[in-house]
PDB file of N, CA, C and O in Angstrom:
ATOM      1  N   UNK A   1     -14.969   3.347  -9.304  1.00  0.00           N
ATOM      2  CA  UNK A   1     -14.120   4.413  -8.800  1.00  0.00           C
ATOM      3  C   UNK A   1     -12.985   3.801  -7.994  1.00  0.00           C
ATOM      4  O   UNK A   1     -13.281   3.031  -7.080  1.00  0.00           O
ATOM      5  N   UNK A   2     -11.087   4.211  -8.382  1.00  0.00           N
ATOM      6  CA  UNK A   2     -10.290   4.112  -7.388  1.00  0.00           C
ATOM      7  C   UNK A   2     -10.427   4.922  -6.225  1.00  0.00           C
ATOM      8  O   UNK A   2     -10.701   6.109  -6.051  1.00  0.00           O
ATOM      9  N   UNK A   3     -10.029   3.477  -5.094  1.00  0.00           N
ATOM     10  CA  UNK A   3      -9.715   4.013  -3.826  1.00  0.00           C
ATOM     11  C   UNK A   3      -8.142   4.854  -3.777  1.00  0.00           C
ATOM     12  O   UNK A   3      -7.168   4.424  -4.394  1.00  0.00           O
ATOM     13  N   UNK A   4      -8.112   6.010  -3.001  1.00  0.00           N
ATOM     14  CA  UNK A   4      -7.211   6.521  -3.059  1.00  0.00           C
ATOM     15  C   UNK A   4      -6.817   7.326  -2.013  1.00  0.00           C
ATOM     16  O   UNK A   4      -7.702   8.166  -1.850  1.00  0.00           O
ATOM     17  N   UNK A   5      -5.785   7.501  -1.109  1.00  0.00           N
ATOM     18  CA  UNK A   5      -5.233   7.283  -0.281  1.00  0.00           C
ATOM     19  C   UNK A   5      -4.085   8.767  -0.295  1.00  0.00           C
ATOM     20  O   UNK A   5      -3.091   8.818  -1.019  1.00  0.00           O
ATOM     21  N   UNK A   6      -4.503   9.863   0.656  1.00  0.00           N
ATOM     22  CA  UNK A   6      -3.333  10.982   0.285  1.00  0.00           C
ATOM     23  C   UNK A   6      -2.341  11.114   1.731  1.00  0.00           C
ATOM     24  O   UNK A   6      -2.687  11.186   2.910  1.00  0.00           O
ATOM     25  N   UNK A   7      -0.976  11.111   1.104  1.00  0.00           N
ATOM     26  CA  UNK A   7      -0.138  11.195   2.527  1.00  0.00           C
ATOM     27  C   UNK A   7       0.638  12.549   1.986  1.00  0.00           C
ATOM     28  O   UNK A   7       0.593  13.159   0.917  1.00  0.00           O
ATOM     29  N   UNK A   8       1.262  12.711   3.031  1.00  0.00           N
ATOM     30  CA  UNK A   8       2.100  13.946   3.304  1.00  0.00           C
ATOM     31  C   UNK A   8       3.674  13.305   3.246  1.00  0.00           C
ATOM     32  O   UNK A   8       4.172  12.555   4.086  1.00  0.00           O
ATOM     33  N   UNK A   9       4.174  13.713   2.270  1.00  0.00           N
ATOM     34  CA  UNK A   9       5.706  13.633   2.458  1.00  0.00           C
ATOM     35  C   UNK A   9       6.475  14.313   2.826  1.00  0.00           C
ATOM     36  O   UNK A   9       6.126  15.492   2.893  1.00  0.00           O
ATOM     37  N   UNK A  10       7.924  13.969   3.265  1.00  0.00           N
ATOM     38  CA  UNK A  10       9.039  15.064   3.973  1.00  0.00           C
ATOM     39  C   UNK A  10       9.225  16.362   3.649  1.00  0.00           C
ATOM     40  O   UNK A  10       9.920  17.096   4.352  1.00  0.00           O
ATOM     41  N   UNK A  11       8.733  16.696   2.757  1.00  0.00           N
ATOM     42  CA  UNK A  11       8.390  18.067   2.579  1.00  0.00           C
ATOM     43  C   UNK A  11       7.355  19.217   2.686  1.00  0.00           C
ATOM     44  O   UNK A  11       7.390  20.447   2.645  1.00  0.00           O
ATOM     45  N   UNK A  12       6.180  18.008   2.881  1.00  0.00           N
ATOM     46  CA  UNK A  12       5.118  18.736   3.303  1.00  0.00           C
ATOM     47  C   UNK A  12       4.034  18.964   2.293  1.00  0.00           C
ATOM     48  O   UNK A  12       2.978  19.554   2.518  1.00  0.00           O
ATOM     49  N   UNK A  13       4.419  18.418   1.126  1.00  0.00           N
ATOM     50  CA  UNK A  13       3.405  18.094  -0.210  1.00  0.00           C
ATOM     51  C   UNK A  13       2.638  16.891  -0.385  1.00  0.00           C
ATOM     52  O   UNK A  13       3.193  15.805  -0.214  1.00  0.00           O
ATOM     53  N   UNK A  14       1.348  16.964  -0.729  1.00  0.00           N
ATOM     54  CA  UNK A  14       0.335  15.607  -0.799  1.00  0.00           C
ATOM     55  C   UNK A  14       0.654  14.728  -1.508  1.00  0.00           C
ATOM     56  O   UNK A  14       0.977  15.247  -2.577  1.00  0.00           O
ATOM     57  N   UNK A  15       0.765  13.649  -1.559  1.00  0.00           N
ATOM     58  CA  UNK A  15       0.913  12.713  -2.299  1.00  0.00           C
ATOM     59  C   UNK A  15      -0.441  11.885  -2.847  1.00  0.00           C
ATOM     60  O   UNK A  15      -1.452  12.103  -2.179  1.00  0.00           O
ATOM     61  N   UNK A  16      -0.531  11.318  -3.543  1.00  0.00           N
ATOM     62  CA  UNK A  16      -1.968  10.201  -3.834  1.00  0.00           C
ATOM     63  C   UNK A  16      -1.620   8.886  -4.394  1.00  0.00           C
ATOM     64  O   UNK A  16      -0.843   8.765  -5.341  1.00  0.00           O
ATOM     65  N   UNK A  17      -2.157   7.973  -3.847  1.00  0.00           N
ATOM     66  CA  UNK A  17      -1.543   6.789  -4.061  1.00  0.00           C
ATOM     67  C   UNK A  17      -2.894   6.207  -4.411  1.00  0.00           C
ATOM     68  O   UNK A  17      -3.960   6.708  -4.053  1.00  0.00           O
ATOM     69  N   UNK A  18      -2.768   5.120  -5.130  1.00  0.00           N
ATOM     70  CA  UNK A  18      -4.298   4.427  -5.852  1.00  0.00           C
ATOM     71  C   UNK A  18      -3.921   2.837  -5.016  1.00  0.00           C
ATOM     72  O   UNK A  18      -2.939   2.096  -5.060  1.00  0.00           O
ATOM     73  N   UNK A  19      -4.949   2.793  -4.435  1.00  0.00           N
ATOM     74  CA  UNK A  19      -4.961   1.314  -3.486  1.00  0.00           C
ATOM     75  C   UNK A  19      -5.350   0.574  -4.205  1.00  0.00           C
ATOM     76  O   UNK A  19      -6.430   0.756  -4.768  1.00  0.00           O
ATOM     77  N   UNK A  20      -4.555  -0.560  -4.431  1.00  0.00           N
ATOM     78  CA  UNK A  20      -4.819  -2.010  -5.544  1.00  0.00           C
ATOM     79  C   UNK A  20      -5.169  -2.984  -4.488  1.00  0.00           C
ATOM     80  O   UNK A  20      -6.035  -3.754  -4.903  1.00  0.00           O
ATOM     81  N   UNK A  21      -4.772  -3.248  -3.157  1.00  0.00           N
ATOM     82  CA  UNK A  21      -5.291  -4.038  -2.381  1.00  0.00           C
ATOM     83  C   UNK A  21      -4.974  -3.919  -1.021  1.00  0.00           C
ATOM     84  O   UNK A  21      -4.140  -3.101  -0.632  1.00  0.00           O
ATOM     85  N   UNK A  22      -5.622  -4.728  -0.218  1.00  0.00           N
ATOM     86  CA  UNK A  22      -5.337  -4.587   1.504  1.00  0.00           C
ATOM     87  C   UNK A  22      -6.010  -5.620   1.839  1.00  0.00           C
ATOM     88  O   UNK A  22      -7.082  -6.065   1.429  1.00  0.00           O
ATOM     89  N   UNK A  23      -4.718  -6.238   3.242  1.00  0.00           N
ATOM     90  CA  UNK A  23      -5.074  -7.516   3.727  1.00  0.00           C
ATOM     91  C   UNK A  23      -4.353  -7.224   4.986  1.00  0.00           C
ATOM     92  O   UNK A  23      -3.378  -6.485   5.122  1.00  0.00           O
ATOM     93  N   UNK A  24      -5.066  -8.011   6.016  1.00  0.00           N
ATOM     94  CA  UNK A  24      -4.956  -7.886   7.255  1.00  0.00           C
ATOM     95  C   UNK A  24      -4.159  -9.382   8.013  1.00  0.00           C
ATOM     96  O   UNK A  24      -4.519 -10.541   7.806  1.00  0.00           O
ATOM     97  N   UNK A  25      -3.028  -8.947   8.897  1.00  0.00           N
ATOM     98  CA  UNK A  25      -1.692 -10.219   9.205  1.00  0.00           C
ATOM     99  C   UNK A  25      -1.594 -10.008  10.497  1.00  0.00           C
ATOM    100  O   UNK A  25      -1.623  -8.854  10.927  1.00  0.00           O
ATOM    101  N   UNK A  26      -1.484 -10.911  11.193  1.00  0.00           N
ATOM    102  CA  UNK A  26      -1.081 -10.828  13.057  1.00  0.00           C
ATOM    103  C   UNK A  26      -1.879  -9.268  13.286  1.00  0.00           C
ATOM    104  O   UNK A  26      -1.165  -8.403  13.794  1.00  0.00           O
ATOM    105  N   UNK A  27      -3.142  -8.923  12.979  1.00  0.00           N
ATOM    106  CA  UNK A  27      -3.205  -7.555  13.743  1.00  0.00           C
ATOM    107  C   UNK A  27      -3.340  -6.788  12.855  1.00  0.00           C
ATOM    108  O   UNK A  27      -4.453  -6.325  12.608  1.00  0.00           O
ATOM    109  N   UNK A  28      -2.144  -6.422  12.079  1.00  0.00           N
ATOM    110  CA  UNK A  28      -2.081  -5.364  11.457  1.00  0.00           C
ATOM    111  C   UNK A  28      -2.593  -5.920   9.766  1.00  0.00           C
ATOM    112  O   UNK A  28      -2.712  -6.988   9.164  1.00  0.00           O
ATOM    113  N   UNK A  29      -2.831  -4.111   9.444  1.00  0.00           N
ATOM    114  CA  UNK A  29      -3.765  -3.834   8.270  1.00  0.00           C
ATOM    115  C   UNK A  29      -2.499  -3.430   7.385  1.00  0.00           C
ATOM    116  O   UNK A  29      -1.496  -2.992   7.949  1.00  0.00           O
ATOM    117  N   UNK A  30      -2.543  -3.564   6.128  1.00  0.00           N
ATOM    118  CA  UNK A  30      -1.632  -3.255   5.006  1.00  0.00           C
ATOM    119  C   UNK A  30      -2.452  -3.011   3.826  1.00  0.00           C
ATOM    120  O   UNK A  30      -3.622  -3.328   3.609  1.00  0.00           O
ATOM    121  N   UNK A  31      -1.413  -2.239   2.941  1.00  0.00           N
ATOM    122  CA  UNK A  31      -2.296  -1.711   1.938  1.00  0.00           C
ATOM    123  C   UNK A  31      -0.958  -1.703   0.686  1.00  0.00           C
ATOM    124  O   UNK A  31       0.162  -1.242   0.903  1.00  0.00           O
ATOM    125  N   UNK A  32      -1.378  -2.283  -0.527  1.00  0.00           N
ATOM    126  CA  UNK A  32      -0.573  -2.391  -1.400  1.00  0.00           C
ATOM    127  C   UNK A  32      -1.376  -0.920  -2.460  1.00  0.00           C
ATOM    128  O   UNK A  32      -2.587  -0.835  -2.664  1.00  0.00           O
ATOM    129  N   UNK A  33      -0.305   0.097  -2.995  1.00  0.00           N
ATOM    130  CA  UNK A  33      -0.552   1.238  -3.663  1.00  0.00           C
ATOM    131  C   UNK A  33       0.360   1.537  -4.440  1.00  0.00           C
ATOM    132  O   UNK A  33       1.544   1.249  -4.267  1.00  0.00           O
ATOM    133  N   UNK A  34      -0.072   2.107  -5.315  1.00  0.00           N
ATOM    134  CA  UNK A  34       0.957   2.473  -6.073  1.00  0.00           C
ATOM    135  C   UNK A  34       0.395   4.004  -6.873  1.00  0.00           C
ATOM    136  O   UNK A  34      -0.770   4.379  -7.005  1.00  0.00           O
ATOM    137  N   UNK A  35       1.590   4.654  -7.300  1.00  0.00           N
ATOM    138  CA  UNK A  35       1.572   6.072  -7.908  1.00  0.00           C
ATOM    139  C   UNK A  35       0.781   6.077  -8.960  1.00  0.00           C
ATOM    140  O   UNK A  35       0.310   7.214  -9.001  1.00  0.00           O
ATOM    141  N   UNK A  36       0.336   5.411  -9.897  1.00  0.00           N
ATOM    142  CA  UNK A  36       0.033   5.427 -11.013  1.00  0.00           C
ATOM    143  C   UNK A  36      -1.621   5.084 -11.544  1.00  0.00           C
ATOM    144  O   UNK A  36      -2.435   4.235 -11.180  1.00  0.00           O
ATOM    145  N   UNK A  37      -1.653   5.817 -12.233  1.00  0.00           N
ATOM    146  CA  UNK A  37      -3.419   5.893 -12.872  1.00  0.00           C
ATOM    147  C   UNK A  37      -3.752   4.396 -12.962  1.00  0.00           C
ATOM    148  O   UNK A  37      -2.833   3.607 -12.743  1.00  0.00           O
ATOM    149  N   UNK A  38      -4.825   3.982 -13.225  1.00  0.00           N
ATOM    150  CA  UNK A  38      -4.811   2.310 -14.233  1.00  0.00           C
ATOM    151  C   UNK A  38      -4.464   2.641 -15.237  1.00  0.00           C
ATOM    152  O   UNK A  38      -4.333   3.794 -15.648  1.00  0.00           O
ATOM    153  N   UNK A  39      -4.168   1.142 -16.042  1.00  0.00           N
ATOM    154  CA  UNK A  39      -3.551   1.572 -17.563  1.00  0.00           C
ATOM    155  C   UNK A  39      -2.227   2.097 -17.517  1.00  0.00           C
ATOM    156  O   UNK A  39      -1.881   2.334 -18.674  1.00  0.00           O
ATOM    157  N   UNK A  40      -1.356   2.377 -16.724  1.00  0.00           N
ATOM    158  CA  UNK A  40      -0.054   3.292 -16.665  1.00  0.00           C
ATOM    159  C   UNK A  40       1.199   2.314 -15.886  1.00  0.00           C
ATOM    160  O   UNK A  40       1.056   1.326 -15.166  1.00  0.00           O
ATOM    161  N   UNK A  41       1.914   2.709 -16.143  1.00  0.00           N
ATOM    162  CA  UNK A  41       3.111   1.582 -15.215  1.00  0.00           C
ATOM    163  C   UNK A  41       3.475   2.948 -14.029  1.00  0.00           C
ATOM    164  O   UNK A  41       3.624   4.165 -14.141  1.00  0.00           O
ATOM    165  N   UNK A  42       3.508   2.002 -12.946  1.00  0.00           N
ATOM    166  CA  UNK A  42       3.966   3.040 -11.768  1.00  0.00           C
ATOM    167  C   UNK A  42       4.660   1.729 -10.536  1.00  0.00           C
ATOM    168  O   UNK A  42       4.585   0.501 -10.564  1.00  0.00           O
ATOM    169  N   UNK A  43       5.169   2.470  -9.761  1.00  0.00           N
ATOM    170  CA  UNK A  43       6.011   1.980  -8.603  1.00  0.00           C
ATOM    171  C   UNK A  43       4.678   1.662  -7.888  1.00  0.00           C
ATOM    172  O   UNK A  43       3.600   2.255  -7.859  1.00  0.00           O
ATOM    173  N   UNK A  44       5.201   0.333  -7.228  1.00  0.00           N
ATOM    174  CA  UNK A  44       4.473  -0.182  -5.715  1.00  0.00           C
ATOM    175  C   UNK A  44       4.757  -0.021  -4.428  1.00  0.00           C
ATOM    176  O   UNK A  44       5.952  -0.186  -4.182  1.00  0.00           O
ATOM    177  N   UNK A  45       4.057   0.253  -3.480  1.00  0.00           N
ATOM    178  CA  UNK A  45       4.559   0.326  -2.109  1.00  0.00           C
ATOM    179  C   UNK A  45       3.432  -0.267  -1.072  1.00  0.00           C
ATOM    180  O   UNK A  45       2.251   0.016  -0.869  1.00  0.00           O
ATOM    181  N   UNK A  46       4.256  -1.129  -0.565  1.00  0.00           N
ATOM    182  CA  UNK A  46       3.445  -1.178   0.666  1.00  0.00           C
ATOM    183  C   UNK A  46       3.194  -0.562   1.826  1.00  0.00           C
ATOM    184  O   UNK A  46       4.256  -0.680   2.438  1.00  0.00           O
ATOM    185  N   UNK A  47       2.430   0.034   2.518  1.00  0.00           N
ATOM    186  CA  UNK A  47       1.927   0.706   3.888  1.00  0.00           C
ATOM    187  C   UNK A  47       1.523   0.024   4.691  1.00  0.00           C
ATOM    188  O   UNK A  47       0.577  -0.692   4.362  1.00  0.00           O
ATOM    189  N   UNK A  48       2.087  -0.080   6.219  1.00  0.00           N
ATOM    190  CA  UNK A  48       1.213  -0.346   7.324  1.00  0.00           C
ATOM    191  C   UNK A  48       0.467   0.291   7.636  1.00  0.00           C
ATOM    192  O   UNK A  48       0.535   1.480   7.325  1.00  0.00           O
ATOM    193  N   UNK A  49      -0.687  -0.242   8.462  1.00  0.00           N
ATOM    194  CA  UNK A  49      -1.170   1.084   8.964  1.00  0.00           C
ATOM    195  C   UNK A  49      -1.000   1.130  10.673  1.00  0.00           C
ATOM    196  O   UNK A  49      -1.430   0.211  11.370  1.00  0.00           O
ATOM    197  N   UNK A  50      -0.478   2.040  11.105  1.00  0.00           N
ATOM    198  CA  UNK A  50       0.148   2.463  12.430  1.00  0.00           C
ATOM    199  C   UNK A  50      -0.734   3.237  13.485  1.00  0.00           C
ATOM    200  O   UNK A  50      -0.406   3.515  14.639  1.00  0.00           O
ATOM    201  N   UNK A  51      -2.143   3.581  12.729  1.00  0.00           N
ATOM    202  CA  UNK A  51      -3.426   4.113  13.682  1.00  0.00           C
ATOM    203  C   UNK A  51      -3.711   3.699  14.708  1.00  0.00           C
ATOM    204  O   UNK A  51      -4.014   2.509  14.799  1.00  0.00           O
ATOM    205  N   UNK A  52      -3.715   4.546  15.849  1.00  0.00           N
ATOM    206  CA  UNK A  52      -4.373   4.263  17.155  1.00  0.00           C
ATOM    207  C   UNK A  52      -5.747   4.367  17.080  1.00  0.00           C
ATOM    208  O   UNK A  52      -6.329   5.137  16.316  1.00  0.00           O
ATOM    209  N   UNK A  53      -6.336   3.533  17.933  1.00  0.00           N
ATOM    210  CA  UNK A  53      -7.618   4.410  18.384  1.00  0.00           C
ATOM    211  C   UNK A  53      -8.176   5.684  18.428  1.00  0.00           C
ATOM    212  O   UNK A  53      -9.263   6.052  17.982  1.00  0.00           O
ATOM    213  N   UNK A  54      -7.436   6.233  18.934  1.00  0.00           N
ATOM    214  CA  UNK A  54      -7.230   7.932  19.384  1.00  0.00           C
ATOM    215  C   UNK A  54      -7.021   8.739  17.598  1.00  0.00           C
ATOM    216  O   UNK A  54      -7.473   9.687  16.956  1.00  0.00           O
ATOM    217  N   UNK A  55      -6.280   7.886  17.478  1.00  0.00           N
ATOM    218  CA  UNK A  55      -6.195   8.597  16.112  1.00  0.00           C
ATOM    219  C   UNK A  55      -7.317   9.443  14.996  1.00  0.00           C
ATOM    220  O   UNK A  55      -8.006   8.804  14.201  1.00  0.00           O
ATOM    221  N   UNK A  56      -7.351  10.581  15.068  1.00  0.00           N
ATOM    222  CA  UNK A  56      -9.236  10.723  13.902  1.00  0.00           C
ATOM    223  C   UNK A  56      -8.903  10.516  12.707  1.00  0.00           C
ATOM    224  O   UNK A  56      -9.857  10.438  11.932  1.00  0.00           O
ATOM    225  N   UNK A  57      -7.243  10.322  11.991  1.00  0.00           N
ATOM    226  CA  UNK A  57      -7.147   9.969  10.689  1.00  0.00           C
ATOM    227  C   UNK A  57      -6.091   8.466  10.933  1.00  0.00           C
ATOM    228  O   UNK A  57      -5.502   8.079  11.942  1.00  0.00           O
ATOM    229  N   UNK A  58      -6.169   7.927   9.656  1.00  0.00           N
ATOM    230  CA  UNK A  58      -5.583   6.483   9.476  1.00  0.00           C
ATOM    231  C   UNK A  58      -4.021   7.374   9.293  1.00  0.00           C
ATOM    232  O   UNK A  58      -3.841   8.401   8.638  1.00  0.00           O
ATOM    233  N   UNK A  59      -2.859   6.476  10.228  1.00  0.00           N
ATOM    234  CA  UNK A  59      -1.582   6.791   9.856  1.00  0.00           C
ATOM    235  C   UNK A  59      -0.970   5.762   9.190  1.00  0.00           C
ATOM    236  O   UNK A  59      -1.195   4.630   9.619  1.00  0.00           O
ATOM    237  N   UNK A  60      -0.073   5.919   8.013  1.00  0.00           N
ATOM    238  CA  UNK A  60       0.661   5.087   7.367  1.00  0.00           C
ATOM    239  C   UNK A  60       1.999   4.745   7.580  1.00  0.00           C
ATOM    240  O   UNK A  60       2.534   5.585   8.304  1.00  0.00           O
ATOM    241  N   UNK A  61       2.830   3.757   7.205  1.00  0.00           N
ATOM    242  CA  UNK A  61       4.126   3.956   7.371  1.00  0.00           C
ATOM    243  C   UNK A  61       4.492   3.178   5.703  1.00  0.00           C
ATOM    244  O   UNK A  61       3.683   2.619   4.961  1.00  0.00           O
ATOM    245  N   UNK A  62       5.744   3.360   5.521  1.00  0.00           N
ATOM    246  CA  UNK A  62       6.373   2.598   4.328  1.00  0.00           C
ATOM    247  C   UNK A  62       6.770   1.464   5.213  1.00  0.00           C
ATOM    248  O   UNK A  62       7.183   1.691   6.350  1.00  0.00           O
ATOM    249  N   UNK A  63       6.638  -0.048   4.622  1.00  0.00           N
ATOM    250  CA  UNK A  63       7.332  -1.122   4.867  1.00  0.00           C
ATOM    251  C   UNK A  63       8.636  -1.050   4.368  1.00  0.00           C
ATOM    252  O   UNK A  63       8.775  -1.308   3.173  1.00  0.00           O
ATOM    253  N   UNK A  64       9.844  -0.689   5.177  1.00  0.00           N
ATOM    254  CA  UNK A  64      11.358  -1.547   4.257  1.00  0.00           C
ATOM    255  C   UNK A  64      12.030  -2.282   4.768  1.00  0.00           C
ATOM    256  O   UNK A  64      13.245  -2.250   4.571  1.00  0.00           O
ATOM    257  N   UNK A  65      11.410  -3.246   5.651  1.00  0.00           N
ATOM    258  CA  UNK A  65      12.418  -4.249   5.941  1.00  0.00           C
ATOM    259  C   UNK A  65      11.843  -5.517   4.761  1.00  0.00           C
ATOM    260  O   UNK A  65      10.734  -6.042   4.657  1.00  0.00           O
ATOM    261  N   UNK A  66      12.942  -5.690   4.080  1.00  0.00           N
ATOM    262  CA  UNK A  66      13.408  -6.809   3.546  1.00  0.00           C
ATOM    263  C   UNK A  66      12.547  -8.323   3.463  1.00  0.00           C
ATOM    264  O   UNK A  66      12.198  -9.054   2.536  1.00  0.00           O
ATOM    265  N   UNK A  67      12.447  -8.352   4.579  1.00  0.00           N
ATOM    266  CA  UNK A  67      12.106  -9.822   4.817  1.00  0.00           C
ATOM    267  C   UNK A  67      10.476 -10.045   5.164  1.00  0.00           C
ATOM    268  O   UNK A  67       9.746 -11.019   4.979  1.00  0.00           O
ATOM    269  N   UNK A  68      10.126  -8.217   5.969  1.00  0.00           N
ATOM    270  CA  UNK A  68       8.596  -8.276   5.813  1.00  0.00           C
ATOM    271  C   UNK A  68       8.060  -8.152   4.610  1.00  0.00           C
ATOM    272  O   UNK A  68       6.986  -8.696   4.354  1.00  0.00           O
ATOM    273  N   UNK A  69       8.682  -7.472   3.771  1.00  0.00           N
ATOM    274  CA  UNK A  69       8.538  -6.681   2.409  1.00  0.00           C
ATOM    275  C   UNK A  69       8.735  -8.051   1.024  1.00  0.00           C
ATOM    276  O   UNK A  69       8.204  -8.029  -0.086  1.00  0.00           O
ATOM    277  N   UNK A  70       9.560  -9.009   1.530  1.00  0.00           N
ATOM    278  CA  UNK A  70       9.246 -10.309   0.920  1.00  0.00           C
ATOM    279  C   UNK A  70       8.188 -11.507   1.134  1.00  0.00           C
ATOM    280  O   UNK A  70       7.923 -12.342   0.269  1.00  0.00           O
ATOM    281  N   UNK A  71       7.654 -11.458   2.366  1.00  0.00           N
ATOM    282  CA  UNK A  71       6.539 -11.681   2.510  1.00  0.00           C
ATOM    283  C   UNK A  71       5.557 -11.158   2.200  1.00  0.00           C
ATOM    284  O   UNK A  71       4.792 -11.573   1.329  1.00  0.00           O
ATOM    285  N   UNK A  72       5.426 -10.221   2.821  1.00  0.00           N
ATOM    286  CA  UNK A  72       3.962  -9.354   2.239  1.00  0.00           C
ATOM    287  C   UNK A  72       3.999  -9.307   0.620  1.00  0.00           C
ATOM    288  O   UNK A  72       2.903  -9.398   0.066  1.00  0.00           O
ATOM    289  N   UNK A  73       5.142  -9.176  -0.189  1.00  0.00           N
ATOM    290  CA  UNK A  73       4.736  -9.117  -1.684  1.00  0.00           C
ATOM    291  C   UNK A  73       4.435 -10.485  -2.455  1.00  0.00           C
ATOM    292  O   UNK A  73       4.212 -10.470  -3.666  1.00  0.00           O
ATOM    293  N   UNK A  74       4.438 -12.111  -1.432  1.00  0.00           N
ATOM    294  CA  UNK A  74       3.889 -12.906  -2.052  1.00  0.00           C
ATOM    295  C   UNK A  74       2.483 -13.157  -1.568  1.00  0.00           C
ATOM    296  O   UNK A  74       1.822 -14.003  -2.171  1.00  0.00           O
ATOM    297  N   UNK A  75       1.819 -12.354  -0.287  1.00  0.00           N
ATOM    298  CA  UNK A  75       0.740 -12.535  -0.602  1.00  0.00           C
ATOM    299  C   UNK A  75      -0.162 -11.445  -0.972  1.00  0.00           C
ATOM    300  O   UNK A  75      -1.367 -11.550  -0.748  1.00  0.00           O
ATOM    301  N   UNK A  76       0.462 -10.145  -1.659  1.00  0.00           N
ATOM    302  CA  UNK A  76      -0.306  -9.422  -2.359  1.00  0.00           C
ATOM    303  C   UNK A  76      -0.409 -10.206  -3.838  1.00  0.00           C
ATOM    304  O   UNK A  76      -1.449 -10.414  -4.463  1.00  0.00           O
ATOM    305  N   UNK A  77       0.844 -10.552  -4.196  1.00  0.00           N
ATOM    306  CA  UNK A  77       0.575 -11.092  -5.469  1.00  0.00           C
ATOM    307  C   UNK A  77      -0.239 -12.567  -5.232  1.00  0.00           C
ATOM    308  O   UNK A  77      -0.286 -13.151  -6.315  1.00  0.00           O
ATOM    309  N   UNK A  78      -0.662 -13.075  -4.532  1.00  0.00           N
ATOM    310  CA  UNK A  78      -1.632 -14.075  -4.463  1.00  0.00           C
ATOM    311  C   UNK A  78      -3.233 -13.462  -4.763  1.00  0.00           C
ATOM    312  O   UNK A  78      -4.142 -13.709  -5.556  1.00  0.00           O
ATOM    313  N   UNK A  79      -3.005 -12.581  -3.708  1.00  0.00           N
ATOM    314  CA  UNK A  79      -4.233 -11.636  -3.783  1.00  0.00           C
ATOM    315  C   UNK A  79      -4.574 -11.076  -5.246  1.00  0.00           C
ATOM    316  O   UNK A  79      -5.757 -10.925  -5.551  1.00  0.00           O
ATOM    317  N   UNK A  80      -3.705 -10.812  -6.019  1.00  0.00           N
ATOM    318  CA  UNK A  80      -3.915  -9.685  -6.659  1.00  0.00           C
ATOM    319  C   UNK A  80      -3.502 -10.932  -8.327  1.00  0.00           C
ATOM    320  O   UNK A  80      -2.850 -10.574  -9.308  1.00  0.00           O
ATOM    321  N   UNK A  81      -4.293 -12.676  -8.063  1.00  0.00           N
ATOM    322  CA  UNK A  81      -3.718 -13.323  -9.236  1.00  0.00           C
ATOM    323  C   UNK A  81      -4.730 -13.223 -10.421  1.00  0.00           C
ATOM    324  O   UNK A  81      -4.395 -13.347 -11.600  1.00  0.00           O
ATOM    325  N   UNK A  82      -6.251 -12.941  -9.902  1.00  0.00           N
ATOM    326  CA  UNK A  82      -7.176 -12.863 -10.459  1.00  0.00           C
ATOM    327  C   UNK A  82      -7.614 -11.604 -11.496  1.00  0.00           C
ATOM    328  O   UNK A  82      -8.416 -11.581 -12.430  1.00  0.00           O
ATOM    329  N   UNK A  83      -6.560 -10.360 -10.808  1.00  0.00           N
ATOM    330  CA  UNK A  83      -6.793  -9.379 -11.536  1.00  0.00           C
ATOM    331  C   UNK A  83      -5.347  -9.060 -12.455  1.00  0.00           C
ATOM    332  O   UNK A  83      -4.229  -9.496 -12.180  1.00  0.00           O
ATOM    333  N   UNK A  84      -5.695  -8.208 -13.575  1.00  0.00           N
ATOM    334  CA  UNK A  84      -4.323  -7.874 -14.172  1.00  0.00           C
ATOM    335  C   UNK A  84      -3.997  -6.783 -14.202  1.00  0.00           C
ATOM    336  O   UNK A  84      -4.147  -5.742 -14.843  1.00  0.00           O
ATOM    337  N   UNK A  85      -3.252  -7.407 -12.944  1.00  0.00           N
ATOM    338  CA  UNK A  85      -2.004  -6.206 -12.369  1.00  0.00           C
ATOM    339  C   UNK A  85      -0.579  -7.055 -12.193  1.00  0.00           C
ATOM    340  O   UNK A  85      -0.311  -7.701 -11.181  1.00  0.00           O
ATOM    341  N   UNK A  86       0.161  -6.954 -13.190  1.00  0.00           N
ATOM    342  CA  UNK A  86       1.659  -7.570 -12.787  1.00  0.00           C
ATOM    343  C   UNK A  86       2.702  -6.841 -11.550  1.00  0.00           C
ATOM    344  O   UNK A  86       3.161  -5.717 -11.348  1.00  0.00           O
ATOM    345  N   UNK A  87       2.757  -7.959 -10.989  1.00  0.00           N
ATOM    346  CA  UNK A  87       4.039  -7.056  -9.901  1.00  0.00           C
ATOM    347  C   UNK A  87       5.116  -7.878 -10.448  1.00  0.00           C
ATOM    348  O   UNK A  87       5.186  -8.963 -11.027  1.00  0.00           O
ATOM    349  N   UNK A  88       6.308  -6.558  -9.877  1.00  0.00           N
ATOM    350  CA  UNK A  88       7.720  -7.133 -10.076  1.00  0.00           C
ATOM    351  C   UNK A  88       8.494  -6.473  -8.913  1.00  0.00           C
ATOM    352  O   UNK A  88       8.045  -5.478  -8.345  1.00  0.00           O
ATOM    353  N   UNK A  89       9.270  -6.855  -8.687  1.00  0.00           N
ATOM    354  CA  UNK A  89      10.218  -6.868  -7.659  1.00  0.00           C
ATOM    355  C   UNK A  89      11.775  -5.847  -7.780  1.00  0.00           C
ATOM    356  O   UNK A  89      12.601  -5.869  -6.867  1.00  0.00           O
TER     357      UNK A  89
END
């Protein structure tokens, strides 16, 4: 069974994202997801996760800086060499 992951977008509609992997850097937790069934081509995104303590649900954010977002996508794709899942950029 996919892990799967529902956020709320700017409009106020659920989203579902299928978690291909997550790895943990200085602290923080990340989660590589993407839109799409297995078997299907879909967009990737990475999420921080921004949860407090206090928090009773996990909060996400989109990564877009550049330079974190070039890091983090060489070691998802390290992570992710064993299985076949191609990333592209």
């Amino acid at each position: 069974m996919e892990e799967t992951i529902i956020m709320t977008d700017e409009n106020g509609e659920s989203v579902e994202f299928y978690v291909l992997e997550e790895t943990r850097i200085h602290g923080k937790n990340y989660l590589l997801v993407t839109d799409a069934k297995e078997d299907e081509d879909g967009e990737c995104y990475i999420l921080r996760d921004m949860s407090g303590e206090e928090d009773p649900e996990a909060v996400y954010e989109f990564v877009e800086d550049e330079g974190e977002l070039d890091g983090l996508f060489r070691i998802f794709s390290e992570l992710l060499d064993d299985m076949d899942v191609e990333l592209e950029k």
